[in-house]
N, C-alpha and C positions, 0 to 999 in steps of 0.2 A: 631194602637192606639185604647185603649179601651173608647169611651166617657161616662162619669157619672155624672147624672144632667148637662148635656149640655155643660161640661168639661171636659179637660183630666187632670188628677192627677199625681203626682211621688211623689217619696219619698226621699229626699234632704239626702241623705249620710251623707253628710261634716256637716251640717246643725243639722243632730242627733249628730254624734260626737262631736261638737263644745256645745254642749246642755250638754252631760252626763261628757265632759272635764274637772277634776278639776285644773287648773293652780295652781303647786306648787314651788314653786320661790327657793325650798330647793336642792343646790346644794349637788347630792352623788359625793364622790370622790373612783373611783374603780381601784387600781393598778395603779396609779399616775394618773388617768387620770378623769376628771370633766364631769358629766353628771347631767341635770336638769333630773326630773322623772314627769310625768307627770301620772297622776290615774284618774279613772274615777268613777261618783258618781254611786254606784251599786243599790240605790233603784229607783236616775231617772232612770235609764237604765232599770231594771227589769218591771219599768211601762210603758217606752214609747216599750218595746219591747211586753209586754202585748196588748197597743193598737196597733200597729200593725198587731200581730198577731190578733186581731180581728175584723177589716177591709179587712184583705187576707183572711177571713177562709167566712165571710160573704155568707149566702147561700139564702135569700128572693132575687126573683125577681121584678125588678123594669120594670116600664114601661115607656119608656125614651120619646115616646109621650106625657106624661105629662108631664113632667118636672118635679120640682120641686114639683108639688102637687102629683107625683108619691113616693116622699122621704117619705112620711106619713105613706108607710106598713116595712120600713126598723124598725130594733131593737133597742131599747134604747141603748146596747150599744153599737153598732155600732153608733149610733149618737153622741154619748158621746164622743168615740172614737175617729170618724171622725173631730169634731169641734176643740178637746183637740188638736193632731196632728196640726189642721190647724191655730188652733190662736199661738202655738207654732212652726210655720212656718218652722215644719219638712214636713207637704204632703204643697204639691207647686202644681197652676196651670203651663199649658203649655204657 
């Protein structure tokens, strides 16, 4: 395990999925047979796949001796990123 800011991070799978889910209650009927369709919203998806991808690609070094006051050379949007994600409780601590 990787520690950052004095934590280890993941990225909640089910958690994105359950996020980008449209629930559509519209039964298709295909060849006598009943299926619900379930779609996903393509522009959360394309953002929350944007901030991910910009927290994996993240290249400043942190200095984990500090802690938290080490977080102050990281990129805006990497921060932006990283809060978005976590109040949106797709990154989850350990």
């Amino acid at each position: 395990m990787l520690k950052f800011l004095g934590e280890n991070y993941y990225i909640d799978i089910n958690e994105l999925e359950s996020q980008v889910t449209i629930v559509d209650n519209t039964k298709i009927v295909l060849s006598g047979e009943t299926k619900n369709e379930d779609q996903i919203s393509l522009p959360r998806f394309e953002i929350f796949k944007s901030l991910i991808e910009v927290i994996l690609t993240e290249r400043e070094d942190i200095d984990e001796g500090l802690g938290i006051h080490g977080a102050k050379d990281l990129t805006i949007p990497f921060k932006i990123a990283f809060n978005t994600l976590l109040i949106n409780k797709i990154l989850k601590t350990l």
